[in-house]
LUMKEBA-695318 format. One record per residue: residue number from 0; residue in one letter; x, z, y of N, C-alpha, C in turn. Coordinates in steps of 0.1 Angstrom, whole numbers, plus 2048, in hexadecimal, padded with zeros to 3 digits. Each point is the difference from the previous one (the first is absolute). Layout:
<pts>
+-----+----+------+------+------+-------+-------+-------+------+------+------+
:   i : aa : n_px : n_pz : n_py : ca_px : ca_pz : ca_py : c_px : c_pz : c_py :
+-----+----+------+------+------+-------+-------+-------+------+------+------+
: NUM :  a :    X :    Z :    Y :     X :     Z :     Y :    X :    Z :    Y :
...
+-----+----+------+------+------+-------+-------+-------+------+------+------+
</pts>
This chain:
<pts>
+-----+----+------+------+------+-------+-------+-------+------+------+------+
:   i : aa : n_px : n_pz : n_py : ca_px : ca_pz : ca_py : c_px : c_pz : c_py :
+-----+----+------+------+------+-------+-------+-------+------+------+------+
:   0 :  x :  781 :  935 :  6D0 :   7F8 :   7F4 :   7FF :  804 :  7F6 :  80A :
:   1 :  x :  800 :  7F3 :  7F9 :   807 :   7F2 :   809 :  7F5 :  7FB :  80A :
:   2 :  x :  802 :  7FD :  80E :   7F7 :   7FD :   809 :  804 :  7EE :  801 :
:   3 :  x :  7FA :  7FC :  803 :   806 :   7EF :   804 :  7F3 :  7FE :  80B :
:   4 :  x :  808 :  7FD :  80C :   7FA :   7F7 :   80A :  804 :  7F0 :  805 :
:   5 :  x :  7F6 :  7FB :  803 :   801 :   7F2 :   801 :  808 :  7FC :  80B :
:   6 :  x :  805 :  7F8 :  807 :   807 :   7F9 :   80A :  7F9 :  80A :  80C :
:   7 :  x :  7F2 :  7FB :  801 :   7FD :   80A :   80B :  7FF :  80C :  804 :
:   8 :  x :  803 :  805 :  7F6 :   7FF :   810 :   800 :  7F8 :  80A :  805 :
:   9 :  x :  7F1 :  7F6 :  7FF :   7F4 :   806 :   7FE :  7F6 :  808 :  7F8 :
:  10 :  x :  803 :  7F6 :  7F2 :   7FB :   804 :   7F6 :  80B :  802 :  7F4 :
:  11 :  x :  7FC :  80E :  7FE :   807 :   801 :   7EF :  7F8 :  805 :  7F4 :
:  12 :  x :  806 :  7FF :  7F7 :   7F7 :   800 :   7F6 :  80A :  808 :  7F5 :
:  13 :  x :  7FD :  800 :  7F2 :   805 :   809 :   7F1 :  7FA :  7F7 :  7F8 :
:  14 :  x :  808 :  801 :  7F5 :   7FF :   7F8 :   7F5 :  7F8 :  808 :  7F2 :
:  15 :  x :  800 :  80E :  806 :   7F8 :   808 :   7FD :  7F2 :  803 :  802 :
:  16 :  x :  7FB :  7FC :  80D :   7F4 :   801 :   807 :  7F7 :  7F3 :  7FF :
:  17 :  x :  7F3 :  800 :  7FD :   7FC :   7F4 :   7FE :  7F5 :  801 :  80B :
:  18 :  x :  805 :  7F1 :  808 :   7F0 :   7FF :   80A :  7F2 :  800 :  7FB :
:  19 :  x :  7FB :  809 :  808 :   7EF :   7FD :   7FB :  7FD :  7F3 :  7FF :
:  20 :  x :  7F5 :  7FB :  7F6 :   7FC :   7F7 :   800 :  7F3 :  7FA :  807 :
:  21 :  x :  7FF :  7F3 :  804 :   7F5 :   7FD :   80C :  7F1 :  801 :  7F4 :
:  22 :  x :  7F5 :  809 :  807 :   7F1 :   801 :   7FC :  7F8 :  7F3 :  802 :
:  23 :  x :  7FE :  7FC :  7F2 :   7F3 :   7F6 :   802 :  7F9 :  802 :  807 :
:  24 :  x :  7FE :  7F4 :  808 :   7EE :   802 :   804 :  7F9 :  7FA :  7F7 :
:  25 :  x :  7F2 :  804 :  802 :   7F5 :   7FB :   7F7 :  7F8 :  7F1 :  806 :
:  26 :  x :  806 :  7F8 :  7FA :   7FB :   7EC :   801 :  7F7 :  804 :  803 :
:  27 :  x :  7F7 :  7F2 :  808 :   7F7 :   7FC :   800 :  7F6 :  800 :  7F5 :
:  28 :  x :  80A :  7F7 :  7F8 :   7F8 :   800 :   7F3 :  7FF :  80A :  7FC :
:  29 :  x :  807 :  80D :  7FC :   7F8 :   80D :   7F7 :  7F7 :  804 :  801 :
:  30 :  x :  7FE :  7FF :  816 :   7F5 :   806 :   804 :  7F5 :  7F7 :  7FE :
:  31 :  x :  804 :  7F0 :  7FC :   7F0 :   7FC :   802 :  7FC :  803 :  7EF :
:  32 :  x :  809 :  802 :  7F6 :   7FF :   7FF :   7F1 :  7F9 :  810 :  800 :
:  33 :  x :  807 :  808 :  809 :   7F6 :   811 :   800 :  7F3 :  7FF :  804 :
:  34 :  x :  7FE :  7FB :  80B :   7EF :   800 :   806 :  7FE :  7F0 :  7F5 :
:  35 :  x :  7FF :  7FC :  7FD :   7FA :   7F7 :   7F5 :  7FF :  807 :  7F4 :
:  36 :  x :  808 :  809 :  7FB :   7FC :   805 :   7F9 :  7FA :  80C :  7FB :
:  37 :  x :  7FB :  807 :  80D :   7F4 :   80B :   803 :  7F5 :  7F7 :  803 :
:  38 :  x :  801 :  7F5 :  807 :   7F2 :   7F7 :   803 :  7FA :  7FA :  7F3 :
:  39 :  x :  806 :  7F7 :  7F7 :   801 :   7FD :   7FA :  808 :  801 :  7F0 :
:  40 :  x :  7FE :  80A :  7FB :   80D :   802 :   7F2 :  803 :  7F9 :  7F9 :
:  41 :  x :  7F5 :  7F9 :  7F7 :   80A :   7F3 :   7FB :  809 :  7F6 :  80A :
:  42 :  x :  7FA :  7FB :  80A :   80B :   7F7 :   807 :  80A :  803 :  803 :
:  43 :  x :  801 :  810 :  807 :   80E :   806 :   808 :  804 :  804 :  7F5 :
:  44 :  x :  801 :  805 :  7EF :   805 :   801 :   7F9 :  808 :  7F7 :  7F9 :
:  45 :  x :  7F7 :  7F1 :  802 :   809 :   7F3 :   7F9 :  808 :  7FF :  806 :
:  46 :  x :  7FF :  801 :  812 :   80A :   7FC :   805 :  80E :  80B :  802 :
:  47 :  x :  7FE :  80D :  7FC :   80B :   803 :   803 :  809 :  7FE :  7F2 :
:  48 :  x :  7FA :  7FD :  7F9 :   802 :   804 :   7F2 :  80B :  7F2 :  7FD :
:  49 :  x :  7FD :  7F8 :  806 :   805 :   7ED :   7FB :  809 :  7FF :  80D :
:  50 :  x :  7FB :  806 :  80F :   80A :   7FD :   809 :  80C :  80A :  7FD :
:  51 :  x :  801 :  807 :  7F9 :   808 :   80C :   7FE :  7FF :  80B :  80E :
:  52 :  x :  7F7 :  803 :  80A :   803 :   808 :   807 :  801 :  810 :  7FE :
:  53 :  x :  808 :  807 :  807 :   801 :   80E :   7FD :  80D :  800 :  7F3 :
:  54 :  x :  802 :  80E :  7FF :   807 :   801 :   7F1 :  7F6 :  802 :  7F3 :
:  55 :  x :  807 :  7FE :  7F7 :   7F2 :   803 :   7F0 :  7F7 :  80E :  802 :
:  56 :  x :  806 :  80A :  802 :   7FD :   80A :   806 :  7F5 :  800 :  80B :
:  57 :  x :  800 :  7F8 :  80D :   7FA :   801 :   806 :  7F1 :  7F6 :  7FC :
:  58 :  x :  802 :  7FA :  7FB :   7F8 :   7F6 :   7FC :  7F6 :  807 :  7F5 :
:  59 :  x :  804 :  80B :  7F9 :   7F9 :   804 :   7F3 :  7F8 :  80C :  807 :
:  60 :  x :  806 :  805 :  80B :   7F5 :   80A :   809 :  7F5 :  7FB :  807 :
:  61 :  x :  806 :  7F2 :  806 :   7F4 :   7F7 :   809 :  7F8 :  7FE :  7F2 :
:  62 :  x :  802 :  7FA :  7F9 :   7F7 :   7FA :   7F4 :  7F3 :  80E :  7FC :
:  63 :  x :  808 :  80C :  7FC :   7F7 :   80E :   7FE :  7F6 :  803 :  807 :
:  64 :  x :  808 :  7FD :  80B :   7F6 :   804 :   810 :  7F1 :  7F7 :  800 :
:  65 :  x :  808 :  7F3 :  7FD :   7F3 :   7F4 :   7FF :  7F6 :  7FF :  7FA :
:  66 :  x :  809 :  803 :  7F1 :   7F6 :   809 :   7F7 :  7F3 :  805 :  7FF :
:  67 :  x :  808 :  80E :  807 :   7F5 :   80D :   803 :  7F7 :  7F8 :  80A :
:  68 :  x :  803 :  7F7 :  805 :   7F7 :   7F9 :   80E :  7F5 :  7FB :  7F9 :
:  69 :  x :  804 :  7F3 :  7F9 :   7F6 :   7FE :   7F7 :  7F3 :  805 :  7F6 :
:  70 :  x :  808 :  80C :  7FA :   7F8 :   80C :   7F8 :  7F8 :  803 :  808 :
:  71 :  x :  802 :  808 :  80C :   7F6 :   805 :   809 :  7F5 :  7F2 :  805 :
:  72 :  x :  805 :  7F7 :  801 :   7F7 :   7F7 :   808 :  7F7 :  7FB :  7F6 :
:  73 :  x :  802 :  7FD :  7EE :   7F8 :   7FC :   7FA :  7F6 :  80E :  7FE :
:  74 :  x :  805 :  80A :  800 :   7F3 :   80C :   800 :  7F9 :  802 :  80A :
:  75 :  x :  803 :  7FC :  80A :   7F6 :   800 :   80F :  7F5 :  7F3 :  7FF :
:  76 :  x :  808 :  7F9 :  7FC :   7F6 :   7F3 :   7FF :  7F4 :  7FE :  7F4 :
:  77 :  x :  806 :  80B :  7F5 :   7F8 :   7FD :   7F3 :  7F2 :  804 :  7FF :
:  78 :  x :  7F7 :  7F6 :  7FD :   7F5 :   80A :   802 :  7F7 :  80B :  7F8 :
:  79 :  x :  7FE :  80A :  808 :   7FF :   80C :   7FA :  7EF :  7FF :  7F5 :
:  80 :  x :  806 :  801 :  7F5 :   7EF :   800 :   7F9 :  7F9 :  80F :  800 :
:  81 :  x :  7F4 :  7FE :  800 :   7F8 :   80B :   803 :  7F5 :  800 :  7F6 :
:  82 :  x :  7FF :  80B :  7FD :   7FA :   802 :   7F2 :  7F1 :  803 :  804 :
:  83 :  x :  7F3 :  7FA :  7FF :   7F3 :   807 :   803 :  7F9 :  804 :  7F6 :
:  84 :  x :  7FD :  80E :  804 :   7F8 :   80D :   7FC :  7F0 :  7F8 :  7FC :
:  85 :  x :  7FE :  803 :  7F7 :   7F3 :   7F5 :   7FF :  7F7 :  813 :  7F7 :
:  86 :  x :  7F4 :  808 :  804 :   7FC :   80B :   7F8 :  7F6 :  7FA :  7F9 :
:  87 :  x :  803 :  801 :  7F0 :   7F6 :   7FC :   7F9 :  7F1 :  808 :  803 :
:  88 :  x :  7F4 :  7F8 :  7FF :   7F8 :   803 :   807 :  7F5 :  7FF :  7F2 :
:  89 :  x :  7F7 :  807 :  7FC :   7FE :   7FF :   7F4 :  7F0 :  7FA :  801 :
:  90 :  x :  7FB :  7FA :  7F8 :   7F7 :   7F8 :   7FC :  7F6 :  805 :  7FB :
:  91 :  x :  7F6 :  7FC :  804 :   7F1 :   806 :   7FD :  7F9 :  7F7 :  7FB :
:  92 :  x :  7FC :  7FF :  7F0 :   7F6 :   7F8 :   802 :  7F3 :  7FF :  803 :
:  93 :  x :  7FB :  7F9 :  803 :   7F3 :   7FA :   808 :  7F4 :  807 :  7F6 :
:  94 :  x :  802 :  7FF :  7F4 :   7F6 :   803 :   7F4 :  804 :  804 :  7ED :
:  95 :  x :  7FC :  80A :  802 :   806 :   802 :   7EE :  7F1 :  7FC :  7F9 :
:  96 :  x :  804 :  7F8 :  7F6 :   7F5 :   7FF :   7F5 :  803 :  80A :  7F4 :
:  97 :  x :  7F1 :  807 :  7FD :   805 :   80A :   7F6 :  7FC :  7F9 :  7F5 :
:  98 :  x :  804 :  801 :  7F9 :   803 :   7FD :   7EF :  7F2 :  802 :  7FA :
:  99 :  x :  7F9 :  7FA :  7F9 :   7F3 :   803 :   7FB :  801 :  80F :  7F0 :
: 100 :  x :  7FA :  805 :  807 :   7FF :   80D :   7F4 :  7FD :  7FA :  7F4 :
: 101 :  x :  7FB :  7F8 :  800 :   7FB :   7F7 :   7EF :  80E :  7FC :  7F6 :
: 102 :  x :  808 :  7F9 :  811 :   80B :   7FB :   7F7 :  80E :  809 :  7FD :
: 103 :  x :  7FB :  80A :  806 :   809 :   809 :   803 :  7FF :  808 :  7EB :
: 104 :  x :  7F4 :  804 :  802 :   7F8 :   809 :   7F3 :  807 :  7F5 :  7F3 :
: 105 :  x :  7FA :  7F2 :  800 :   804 :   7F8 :   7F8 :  80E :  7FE :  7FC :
: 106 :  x :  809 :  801 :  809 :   812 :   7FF :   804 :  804 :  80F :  7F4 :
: 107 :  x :  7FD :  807 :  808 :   7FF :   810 :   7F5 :  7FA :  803 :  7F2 :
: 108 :  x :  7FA :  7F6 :  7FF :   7F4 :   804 :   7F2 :  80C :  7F1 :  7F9 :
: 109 :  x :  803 :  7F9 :  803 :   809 :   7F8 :   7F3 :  80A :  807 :  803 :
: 110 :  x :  80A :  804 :  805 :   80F :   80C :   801 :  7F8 :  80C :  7F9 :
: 111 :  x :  7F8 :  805 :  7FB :   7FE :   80C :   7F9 :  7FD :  7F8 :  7F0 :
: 112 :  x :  7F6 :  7F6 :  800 :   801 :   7FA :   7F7 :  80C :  7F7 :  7F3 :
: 113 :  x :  80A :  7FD :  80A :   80E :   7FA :   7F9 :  803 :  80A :  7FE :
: 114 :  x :  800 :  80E :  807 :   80C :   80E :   7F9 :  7F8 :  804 :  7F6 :
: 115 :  x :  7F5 :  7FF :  7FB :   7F6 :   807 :   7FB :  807 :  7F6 :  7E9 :
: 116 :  x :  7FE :  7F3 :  80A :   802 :   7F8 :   7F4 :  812 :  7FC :  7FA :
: 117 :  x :  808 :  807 :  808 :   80A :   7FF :   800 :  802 :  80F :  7F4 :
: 118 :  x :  7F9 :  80C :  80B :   800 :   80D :   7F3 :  7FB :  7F9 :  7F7 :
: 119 :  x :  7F5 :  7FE :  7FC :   7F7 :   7FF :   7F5 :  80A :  7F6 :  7F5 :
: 120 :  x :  80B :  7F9 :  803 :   807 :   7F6 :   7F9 :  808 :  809 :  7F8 :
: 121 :  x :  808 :  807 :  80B :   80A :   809 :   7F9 :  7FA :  80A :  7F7 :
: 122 :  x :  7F4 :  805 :  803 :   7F9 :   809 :   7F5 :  7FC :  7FB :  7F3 :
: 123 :  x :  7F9 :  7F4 :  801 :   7FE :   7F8 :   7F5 :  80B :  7FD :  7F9 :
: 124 :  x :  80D :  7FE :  802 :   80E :   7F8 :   7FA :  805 :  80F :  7FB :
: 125 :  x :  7FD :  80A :  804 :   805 :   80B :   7FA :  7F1 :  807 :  7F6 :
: 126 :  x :  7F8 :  7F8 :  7FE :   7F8 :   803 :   7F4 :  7F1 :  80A :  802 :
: 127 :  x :  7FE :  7FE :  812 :   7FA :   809 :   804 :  7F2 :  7FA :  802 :
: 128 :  x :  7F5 :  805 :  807 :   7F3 :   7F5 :   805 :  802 :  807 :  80F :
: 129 :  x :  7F2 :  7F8 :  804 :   7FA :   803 :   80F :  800 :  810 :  804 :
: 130 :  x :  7FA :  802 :  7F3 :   7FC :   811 :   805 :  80A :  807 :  7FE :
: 131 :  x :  80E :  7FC :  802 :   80B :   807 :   801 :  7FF :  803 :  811 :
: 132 :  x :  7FC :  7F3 :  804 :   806 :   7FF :   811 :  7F5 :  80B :  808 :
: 133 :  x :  7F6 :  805 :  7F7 :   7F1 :   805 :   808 :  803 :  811 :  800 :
: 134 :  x :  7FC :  804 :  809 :   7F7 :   80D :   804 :  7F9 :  808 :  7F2 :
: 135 :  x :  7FD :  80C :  802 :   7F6 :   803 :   7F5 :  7F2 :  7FF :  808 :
: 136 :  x :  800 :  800 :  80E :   7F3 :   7FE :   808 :  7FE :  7F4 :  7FD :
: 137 :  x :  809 :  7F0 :  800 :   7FE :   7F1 :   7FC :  7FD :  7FF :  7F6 :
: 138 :  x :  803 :  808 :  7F2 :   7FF :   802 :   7F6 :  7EF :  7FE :  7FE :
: 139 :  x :  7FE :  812 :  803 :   7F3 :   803 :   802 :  7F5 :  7F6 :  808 :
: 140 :  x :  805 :  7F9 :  809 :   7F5 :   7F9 :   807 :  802 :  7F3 :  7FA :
: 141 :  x :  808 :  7F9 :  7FC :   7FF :   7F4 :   7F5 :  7F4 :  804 :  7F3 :
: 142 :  x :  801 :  809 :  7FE :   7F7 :   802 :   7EF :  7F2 :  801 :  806 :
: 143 :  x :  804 :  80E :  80C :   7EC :   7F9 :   805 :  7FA :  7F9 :  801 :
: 144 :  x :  808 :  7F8 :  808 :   7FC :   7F2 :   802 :  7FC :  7F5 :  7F8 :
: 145 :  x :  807 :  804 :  7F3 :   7FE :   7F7 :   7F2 :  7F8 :  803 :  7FE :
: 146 :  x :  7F8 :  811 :  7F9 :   7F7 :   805 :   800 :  7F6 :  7FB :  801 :
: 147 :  x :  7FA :  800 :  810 :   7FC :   7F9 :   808 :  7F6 :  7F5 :  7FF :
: 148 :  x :  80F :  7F7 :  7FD :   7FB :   7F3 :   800 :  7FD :  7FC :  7F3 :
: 149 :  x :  801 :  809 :  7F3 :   7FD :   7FC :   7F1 :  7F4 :  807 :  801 :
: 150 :  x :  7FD :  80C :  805 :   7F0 :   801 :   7FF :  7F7 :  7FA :  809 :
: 151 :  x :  806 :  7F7 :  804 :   7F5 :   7FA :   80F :  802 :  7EF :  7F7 :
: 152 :  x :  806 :  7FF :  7F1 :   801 :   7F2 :   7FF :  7F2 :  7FD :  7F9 :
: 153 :  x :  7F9 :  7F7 :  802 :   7F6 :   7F7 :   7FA :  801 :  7FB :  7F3 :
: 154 :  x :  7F7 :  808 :  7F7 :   7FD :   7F7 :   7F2 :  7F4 :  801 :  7FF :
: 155 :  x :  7FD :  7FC :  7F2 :   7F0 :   7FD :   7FE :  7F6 :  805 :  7F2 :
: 156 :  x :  7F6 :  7FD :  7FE :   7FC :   807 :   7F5 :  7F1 :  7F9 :  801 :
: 157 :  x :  7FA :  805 :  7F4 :   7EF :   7FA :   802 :  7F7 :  80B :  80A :
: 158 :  x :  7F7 :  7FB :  800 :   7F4 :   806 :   806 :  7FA :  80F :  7F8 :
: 159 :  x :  7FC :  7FE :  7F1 :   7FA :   806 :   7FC :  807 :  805 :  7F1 :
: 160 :  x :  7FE :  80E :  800 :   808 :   806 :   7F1 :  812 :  7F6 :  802 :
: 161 :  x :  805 :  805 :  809 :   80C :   7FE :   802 :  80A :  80B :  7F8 :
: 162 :  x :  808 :  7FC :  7F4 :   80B :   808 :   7FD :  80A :  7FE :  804 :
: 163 :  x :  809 :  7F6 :  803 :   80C :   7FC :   804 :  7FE :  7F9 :  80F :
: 164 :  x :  80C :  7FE :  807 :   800 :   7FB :   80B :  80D :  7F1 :  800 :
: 165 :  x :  7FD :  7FC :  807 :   80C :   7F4 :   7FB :  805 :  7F5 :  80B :
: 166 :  x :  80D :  7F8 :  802 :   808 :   7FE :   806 :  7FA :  7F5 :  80A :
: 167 :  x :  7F9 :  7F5 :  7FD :   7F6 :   7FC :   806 :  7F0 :  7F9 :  7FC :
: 168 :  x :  7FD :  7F9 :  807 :   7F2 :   801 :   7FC :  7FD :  7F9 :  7EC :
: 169 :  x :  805 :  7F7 :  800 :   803 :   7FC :   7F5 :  80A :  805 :  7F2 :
: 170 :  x :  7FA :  806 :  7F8 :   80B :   806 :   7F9 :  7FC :  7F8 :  7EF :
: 171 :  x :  800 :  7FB :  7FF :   801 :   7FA :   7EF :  7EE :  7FA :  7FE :
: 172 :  x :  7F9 :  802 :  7FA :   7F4 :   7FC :   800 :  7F7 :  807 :  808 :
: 173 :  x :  806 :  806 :  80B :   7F9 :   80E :   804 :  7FD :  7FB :  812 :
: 174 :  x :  7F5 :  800 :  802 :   800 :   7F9 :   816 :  7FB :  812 :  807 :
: 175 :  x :  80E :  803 :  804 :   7FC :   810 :   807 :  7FD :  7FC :  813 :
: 176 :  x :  7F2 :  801 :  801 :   7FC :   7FD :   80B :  804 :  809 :  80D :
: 177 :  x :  7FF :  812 :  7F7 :   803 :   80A :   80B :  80D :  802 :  801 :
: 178 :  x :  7FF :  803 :  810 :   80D :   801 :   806 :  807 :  80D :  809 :
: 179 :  x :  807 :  807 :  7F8 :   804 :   80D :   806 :  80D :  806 :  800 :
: 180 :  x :  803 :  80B :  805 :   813 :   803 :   802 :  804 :  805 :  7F5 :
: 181 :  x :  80C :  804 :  7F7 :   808 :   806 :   7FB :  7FB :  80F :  800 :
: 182 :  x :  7FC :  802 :  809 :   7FE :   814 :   806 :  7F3 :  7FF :  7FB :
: 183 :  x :  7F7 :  7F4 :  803 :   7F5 :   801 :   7FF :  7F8 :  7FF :  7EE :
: 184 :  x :  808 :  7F9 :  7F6 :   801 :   7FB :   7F4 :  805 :  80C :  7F7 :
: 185 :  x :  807 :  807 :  808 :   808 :   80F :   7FA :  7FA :  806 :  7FE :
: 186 :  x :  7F7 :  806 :  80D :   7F6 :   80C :   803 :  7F3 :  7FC :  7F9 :
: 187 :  x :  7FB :  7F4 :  7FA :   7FB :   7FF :   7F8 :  7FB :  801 :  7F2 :
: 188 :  x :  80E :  7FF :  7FA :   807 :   806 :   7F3 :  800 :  7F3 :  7FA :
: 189 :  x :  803 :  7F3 :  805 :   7FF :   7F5 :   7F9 :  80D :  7FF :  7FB :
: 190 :  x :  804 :  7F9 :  7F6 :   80B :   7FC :   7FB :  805 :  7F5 :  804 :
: 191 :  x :  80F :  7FE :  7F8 :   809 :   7F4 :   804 :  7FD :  7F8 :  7F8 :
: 192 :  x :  7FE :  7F6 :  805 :   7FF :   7F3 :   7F4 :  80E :  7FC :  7FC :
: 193 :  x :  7FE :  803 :  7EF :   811 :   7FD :   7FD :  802 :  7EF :  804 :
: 194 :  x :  7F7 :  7FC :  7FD :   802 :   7ED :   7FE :  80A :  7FD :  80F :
: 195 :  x :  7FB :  804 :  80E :   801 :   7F7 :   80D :  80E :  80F :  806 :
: 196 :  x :  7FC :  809 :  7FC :   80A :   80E :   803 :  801 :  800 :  812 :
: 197 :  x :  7F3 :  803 :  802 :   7FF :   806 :   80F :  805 :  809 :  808 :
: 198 :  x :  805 :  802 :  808 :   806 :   80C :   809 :  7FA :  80E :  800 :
: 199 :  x :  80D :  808 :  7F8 :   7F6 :   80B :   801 :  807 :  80D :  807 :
: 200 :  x :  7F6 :  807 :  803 :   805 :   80C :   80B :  802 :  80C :  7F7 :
: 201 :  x :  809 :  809 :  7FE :   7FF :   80A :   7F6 :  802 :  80E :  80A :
: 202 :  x :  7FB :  7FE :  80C :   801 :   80E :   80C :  7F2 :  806 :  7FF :
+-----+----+------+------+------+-------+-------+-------+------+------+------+
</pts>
């Protein structure tokens, strides 16, 4: 290997050997564009960004860094919402009005009555009567009750030598002043007047 020394024969050097090269220092400016840009991140970011300080490299780490500065600083700042527990607390009222039994009975008595007449429709349309929808006890206590009220009915007849009995006081040329029941005109053995055709009881 070829050596070459200068005139003085102090220094030599190789054409193979390369001097180190001289280390940047770090400007003024990077350092004020670094602490401006932890103080401040937009600002020290424009400005390194437009003055060109640092290499691209170094510039995209400062920027990350600033970043993360910011992220943390808007969550410390943000304010925290708080949710309040409110326990539903339940309500008493002061007074209940109770419903009058009258209207209550009434309320119930037309609802049994529309189902009543609702059956009775469909029994009729299929060719049926009332006393399809009855009991043999309803049955039975309907007829008494007719019974009843056909021997407790009022017709009339004369006073004296009465053979028939008849529908009311007046019956053709005839003024029947006495006045007595069906049950009562029966047990007598009076007859029906064919003319006026009175109510008659055959029990």
């Amino acid at each position: 290997m070829k050596t070459r020394f200068n005139q003085s024969g102090s220094a030599a050097y190789s054409p193979n050997v390369q001097q180190p090269g001289r280390k940047k220092s770090v400007s003024g400016r990077g350092v004020f564009g670094l602490v401006l840009s932890l103080l401040i991140p937009p600002l020290g970011l424009m400005f390194l960004w437009r003055k060109g300080v640092f290499r691209t490299r170094g510039r995209m780490f400062i920027t990350a860094i600033a970043t993360i500065e910011m992220m943390v600083f808007c969550i410390l700042i943000m304010p925290k919402e708080t949710i309040e527990t409110h326990l539903p607390a339940p309500v008493v009222p002061v007074a209940v009005t109770r419903a009058p039994e009258t209207d209550t009975l009434t309320a119930l008595s037309n609802i049994e009555q529309l189902l009543y007449e609702q059956q009775l429709a469909e029994i009729k349309s299929q060719g049926g009567s009332e006393e399809d929808l009855m009991t043999d006890e309803q049955l039975a206590q309907i007829r008494a009750e007719e019974e009843e009220a056909l021997k407790n009915t009022i017709v009339y007849s004369v006073y004296n030598g009465a053979i028939r009995y008849h529908k009311s006081k007046i019956c053709g040329t005839q003024t029947n002043g006495r006045q007595l029941t069906v049950e009562q005109a029966m047990s007598e053995g009076l007859a029906v007047c064919p003319n006026c055709n009175p109510p008659v009881w055959t029990g």
